[in-house]
C-alpha positions as CSV (number, residue, x, y, z in Angstrom):
1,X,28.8,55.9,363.9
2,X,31.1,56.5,360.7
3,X,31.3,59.5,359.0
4,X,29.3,58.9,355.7
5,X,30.5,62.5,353.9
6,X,31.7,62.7,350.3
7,X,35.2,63.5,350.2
8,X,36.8,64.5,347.4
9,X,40.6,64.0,346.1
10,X,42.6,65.6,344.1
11,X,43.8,64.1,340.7
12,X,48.0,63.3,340.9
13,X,50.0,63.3,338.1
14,X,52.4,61.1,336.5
15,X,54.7,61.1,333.3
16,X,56.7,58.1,332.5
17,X,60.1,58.9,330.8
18,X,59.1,56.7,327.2
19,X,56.0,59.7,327.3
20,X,59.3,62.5,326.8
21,X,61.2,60.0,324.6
22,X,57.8,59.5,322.3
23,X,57.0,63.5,322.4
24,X,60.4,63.9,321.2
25,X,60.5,61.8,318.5
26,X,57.2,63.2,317.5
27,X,58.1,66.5,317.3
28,X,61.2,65.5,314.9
29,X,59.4,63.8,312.7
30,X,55.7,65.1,312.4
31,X,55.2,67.9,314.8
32,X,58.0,70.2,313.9
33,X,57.3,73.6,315.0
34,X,53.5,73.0,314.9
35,X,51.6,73.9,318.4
36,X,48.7,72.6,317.3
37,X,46.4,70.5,320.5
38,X,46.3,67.1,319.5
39,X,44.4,63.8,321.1
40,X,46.2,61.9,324.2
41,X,45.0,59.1,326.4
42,X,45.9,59.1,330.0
43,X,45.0,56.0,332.5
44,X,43.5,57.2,335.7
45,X,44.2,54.4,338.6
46,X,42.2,55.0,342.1
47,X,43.5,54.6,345.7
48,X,45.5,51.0,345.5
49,X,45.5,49.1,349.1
50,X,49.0,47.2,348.9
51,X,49.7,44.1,351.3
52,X,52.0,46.5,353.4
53,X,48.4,48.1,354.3
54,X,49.8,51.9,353.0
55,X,46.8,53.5,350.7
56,X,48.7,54.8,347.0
57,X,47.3,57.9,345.7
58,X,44.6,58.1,342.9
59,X,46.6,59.3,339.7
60,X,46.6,59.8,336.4
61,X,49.1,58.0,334.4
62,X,50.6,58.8,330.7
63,X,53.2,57.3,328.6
64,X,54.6,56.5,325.2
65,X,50.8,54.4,324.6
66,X,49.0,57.9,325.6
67,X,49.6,58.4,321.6
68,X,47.0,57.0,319.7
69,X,50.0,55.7,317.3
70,X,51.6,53.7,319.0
71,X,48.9,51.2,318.9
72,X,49.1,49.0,315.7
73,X,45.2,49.2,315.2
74,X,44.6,53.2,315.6
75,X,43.6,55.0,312.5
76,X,43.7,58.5,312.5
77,X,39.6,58.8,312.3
78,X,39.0,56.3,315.3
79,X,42.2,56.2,318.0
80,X,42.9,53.3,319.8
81,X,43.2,53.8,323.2
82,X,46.3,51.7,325.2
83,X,45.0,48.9,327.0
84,X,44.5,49.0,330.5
85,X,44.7,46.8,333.9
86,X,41.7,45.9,335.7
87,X,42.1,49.1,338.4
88,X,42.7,51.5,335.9
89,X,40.0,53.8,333.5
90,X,40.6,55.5,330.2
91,X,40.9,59.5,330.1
92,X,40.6,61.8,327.0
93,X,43.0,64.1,327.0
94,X,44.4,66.8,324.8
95,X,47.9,67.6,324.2
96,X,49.8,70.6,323.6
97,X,53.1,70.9,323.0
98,X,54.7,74.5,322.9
99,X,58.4,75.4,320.9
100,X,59.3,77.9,323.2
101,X,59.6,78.4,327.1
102,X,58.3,81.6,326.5
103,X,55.2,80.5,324.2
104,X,54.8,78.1,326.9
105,X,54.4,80.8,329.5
106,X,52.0,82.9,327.2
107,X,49.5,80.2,326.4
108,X,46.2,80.9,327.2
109,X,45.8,78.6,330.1
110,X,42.2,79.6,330.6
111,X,40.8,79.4,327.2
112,X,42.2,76.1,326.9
113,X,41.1,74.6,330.1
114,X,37.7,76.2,328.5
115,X,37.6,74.5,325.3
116,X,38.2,71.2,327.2
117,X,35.1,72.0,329.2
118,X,33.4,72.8,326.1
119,X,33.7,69.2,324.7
120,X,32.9,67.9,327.6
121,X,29.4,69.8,327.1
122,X,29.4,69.0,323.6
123,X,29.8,65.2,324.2
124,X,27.1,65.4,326.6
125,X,24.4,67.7,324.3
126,X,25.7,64.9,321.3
127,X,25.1,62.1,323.6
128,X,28.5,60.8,322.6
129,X,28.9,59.8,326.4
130,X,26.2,57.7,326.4
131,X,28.2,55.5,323.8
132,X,31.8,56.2,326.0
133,X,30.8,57.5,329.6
134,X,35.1,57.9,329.4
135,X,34.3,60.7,328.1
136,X,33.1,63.0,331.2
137,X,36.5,62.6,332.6
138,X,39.1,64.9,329.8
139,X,42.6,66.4,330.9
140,X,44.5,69.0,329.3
141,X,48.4,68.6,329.0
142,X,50.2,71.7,328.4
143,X,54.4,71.0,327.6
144,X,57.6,72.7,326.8
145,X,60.7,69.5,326.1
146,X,64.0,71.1,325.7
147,X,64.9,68.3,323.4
148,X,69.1,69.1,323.8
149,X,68.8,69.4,327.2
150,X,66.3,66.9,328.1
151,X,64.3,69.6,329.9
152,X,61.0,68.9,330.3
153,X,58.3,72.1,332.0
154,X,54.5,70.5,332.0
155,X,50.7,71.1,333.7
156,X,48.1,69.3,333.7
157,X,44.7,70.9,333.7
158,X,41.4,68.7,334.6
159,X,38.4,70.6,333.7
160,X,35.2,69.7,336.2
């Protein structure tokens, strides 16, 4: 007989280098010194079987499209999220981008990962994920990019 138990995975992360190159640029021109969260999509693909039979790991995926403008049809009240392949699922996500390594070291991890599970609640008591079920699965993105130096310190945060 098979085991039939539930197991559970652990989210994997992964950045592509155009998501730096973007962040930078963003933070030239609009961002500045501003620290202020603001709206990301991330792709999460599952387990991917290849024809060499090894089993990829479930990840979640962002890159220069996580930013709602870098899609020709996203205005700022309604985002467009980047298209995605048949294996892959949109995430919500919130980004924030800090000027320091030290402010980056003093944010308040746990009230953020919070406030990320607060609109998760919200969306549900607004029945907003009725209209985008998407939106039950959010992901926080903390960053420090050392534009000179092409430094990049980051953590993800998935709020359950």
């Amino acid at each position: 007989m098979t085991d039939q138990t539930v197991k559970f995975q652990p989210f994997s992360s992964t950045i592509n280098a155009g998501f730096w190159q973007h962040l930078g640029a963003k933070k030239l021109d609009e961002l500045r010194l501003s620290e202020k969260p603001i709206p990301i999509f991330g792709r999460f693909e599952g387990n991917v079987h290849h024809q060499s039979s090894t089993l990829t790991p479930s990840r979640v995926f962002v890159d220069q499209s996580s930013f709602p403008d870098t899609n020709p049809d996203s205005k700022d009240d309604d985002p467009c999220p980047p298209m995605l392949s048949k294996r892959e699922f949109l995430l919500h996500g919130t980004l924030v981008n800090a000027n320091t390594q030290e402010s980056f070291k003093k944010l308040d991890k746990q009230a953020l990962m919070k406030s990320a599970g607060d609109q998760i609640w919200n969306d549900i008591q607004s029945g907003a994920v009725l209209r985008d079920p998407q939106r039950l699965a959010r992901f926080l993105l903390l960053t420090f990019a050392e534009l000179k130096r092409h430094r990049h310190i980051y953590l993800f945060g998935f709020p359950a």
